[in-house]
VOBA-959482 format. One line per field, with one value per residue: residue number from 1; chain; y, z, x of N, C-alpha, C in turn. Coordinates in steps of 0.02 Angstrom, whole numbers, plus 50000, padded with zeros to 5 digits. Example, Ala and Ser with C-alpha at 12.3 -4.5 7.8 and 13.67 -1.06 7.14 Angstrom:
! residues 2
n [1/2]
chain [A/A]
n.c2 [49716/49888]
n.c3 [50390/50354]
n.c1 [50660/50642]
ca.c2 [49775/49947]
ca.c3 [50390/50357]
ca.c1 [50615/50684]
c.c2 [49835/50002]
c.c3 [50390/50394]
c.c1 [50660/50645]
This chain:
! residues 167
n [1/2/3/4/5/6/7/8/9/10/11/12/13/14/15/16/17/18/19/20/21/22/23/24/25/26/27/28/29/30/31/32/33/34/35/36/37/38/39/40/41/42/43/44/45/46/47/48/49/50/51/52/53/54/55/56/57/58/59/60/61/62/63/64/65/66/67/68/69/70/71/72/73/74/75/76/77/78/79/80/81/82/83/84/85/86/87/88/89/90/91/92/93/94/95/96/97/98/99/100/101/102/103/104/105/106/107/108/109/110/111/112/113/114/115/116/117/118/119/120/121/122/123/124/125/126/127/128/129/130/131/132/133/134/135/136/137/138/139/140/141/142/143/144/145/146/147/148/149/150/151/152/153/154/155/156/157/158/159/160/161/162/163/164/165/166/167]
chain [A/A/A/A/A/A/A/A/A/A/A/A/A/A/A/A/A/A/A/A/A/A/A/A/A/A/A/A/A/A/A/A/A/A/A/A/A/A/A/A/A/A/A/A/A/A/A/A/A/A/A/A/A/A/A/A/A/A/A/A/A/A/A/A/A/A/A/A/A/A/A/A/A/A/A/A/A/A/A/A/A/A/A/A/A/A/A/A/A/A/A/A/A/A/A/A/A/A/A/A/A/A/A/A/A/A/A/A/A/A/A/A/A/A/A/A/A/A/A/A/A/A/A/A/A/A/A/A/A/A/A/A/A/A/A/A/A/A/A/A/A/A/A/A/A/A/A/A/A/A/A/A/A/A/A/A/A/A/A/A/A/A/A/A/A/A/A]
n.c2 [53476/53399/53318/53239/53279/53220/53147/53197/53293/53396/53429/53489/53594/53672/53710/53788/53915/53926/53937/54085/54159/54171/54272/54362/54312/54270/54372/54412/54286/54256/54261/54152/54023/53972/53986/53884/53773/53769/53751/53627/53547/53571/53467/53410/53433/53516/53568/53643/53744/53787/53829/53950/54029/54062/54140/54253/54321/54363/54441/54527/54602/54649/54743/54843/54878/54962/55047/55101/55185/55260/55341/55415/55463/55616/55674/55641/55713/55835/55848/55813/55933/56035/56011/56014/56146/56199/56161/56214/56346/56341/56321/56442/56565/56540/56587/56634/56553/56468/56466/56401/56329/56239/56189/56124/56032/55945/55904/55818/55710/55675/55627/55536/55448/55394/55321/55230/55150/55106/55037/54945/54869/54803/54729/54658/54593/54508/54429/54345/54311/54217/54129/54096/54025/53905/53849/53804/53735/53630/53561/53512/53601/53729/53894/54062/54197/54372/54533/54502/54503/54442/54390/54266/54168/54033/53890/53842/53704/53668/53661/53555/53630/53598/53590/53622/53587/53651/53604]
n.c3 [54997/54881/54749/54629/54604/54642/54529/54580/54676/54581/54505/54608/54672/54550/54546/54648/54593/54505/54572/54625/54515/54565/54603/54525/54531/54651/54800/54886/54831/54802/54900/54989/54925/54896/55033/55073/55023/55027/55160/55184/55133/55158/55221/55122/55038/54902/54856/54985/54960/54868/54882/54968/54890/54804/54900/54968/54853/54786/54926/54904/54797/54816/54930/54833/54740/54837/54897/54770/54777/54903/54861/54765/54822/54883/54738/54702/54764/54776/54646/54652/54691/54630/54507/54533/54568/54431/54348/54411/54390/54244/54261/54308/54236/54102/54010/54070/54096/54098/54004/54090/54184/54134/54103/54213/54227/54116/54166/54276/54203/54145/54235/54285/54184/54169/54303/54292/54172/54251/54323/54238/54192/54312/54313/54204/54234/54338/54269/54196/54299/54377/54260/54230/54339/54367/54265/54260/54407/54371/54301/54391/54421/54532/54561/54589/54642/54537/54621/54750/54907/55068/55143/55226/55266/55256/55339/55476/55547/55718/55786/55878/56049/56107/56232/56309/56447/56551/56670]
n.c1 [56037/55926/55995/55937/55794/55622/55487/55376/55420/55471/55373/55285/55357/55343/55216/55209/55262/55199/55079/55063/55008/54880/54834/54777/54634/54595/54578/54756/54815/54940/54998/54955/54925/55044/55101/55039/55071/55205/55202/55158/55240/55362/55467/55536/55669/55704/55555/55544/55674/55612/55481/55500/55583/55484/55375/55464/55495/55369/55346/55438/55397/55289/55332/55403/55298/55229/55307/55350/55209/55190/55297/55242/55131/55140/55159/55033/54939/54974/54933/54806/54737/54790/54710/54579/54572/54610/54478/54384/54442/54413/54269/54211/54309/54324/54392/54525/54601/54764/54933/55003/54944/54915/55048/55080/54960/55032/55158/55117/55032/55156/55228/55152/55138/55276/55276/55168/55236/55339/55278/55224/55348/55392/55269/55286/55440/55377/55308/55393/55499/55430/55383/55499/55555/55464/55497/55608/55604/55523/55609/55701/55779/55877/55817/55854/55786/55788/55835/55771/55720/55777/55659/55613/55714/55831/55816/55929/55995/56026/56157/56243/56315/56494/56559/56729/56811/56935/57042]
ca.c2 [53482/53341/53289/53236/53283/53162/53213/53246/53367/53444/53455/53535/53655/53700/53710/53840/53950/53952/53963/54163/54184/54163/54339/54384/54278/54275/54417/54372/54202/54256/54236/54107/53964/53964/53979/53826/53714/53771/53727/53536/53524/53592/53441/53422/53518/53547/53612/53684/53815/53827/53886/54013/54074/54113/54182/54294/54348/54376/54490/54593/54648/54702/54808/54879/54921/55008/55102/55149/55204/55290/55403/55435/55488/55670/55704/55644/55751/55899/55841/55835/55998/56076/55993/56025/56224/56210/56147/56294/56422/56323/56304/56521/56592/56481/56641/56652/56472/56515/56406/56378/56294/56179/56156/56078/55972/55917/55870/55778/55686/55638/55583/55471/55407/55376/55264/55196/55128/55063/54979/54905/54842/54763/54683/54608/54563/54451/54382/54337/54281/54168/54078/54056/53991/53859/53793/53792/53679/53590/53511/53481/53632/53782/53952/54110/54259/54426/54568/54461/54519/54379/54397/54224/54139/53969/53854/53802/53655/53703/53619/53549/53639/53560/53613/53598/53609/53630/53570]
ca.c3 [54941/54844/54688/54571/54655/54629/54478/54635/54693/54543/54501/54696/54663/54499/54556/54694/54571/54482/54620/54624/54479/54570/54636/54495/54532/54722/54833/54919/54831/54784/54967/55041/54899/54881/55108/55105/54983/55049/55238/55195/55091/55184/55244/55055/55056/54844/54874/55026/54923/54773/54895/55018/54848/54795/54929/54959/54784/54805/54971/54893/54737/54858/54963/54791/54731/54889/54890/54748/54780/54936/54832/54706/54863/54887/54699/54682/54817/54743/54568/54644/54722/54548/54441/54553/54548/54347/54342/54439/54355/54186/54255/54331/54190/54043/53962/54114/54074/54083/54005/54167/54227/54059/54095/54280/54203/54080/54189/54314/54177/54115/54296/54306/54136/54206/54360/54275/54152/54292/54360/54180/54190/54382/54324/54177/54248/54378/54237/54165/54336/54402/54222/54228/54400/54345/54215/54309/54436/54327/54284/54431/54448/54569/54526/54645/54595/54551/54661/54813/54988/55107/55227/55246/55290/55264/55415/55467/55594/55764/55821/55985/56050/56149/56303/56330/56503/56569/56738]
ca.c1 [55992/55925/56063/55904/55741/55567/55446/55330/55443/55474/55279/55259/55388/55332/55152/55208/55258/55117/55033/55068/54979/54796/54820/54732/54552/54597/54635/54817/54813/55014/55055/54920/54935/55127/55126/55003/55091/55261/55210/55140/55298/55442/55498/55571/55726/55682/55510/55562/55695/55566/55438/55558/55600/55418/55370/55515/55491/55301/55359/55476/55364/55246/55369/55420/55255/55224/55347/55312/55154/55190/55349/55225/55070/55147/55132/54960/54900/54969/54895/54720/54739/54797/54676/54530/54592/54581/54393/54368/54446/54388/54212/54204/54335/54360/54445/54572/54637/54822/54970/55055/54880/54910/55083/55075/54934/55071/55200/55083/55046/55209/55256/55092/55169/55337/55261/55134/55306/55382/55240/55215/55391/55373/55215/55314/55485/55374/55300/55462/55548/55393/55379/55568/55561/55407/55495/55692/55576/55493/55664/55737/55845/55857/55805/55872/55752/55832/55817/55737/55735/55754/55615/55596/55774/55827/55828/55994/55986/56066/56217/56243/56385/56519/56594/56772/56819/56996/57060]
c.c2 [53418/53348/53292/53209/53244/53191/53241/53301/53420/53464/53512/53593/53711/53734/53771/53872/53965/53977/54046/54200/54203/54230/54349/54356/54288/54328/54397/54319/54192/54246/54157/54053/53946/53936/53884/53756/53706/53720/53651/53504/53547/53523/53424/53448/53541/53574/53652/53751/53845/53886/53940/54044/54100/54151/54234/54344/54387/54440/54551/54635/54692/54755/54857/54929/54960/55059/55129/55196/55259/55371/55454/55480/55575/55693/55700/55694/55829/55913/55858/55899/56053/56073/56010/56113/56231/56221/56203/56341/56423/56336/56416/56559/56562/56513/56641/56595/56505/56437/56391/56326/56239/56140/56110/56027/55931/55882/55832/55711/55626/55604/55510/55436/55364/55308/55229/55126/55075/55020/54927/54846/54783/54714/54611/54564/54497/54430/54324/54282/54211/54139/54041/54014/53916/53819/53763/53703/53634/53543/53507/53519/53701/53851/54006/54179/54330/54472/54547/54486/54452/54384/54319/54168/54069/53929/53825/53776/53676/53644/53602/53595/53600/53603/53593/53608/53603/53642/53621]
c.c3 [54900/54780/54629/54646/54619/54576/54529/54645/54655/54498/54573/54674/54583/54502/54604/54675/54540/54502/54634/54591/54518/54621/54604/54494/54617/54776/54871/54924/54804/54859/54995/54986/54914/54962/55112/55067/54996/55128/55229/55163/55094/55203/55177/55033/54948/54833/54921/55013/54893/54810/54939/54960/54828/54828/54975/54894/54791/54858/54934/54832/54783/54879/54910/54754/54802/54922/54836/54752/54830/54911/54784/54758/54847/54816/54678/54713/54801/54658/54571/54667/54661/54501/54468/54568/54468/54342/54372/54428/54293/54195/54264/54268/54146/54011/54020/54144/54063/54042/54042/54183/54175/54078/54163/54257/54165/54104/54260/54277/54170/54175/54300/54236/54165/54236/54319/54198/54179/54311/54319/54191/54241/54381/54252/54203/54310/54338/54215/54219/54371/54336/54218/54286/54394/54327/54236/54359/54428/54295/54329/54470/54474/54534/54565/54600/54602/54599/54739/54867/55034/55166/55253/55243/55289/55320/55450/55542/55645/55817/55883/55997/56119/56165/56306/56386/56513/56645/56751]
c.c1 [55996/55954/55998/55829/55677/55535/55389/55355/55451/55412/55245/55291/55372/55260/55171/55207/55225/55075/55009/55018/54878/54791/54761/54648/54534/54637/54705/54835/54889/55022/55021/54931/54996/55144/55083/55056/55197/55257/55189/55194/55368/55494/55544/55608/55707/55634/55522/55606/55648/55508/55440/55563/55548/55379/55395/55518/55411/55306/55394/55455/55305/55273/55382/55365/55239/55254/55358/55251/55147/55239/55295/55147/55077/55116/55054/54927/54910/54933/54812/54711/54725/54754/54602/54526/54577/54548/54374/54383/54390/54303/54170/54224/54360/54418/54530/54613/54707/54881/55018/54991/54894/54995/55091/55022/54998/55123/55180/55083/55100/55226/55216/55115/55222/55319/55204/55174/55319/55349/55219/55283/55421/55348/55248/55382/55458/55358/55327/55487/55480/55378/55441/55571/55533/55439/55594/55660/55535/55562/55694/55805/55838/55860/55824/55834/55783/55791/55772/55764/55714/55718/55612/55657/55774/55863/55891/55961/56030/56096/56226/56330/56432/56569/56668/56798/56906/56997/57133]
């Protein structure tokens, strides 16, 4: 790893992380900017971490929302079930509205509170860890993002190995 890396490099690497941000204008522009500006700039071992780390980081918020999303499938499916039973009692017997029918609304609810929380808190802690990252590589110094799953491994160069023969 470069000791004191170029202000190129530390404009590339700072630019990767930014890069994330253009989810929001461009569909999957958190993986495809960060992969494009990583791959013309790997040979750079300081861009080369900055952008393994953003898109490693980028991967593993996905997996997380998606698993959220998938923990959280079952209850929806019983939510529309329940709530589309209400409207139908509500819409046949308004009088025969019970408060059990009120309280499973209520704690549907509170769950879709809950995750909708967490997903608040997801959407801020990347905020948080891709401005910190920006501005870490924007000076010249490495950033390791919390909770990161390493899908994307850093390269180790492969040794010649040597043979020792005995006689």
């Amino acid at each position: 790893m470069e000791s004191n890396p170029s202000n190129n490099d530390k404009n590339v690497a700072a630019v990767t992380h930014l890069s994330t941000f253009s989810k929001y204008f461009i569909p999957l522009g958190n993986f495809i900017f960060p992969l494009i500006l990583w791959t013309v700039n790997k040979d750079r071992s300081f861009v080369n971490e900055h952008g393994r780390q953003a898109l490693n980081f980028q991967l593993s918020i996905l997996v997380y929302t998606i698993i959220t999303g998938v923990l959280c499938l079952p209850f929806f499916i019983i939510f529309a079930t329940d709530f589309v039973s209400l409207i139908e009692i509500m819409d046949s017997h308004y009088q025969d509205v019970s408060l059990q029918n009120v309280k499973n609304f209520t704690g549907y609810m509170i769950l879709f509170a809950v995750v909708a929380i967490f997903l608040l808190g997801l959407f801020v802690f990347e905020l948080y860890a891709v401005i910190t990252a920006t501005i870490k590589a924007s000076r010249g110094e490495l950033y390791k993002y919390p909770f990161t799953i390493p899908f994307v491994k850093q390269h180790q160069p492969i040794k010649s190995q040597q043979h020792e023969h005995t006689n």
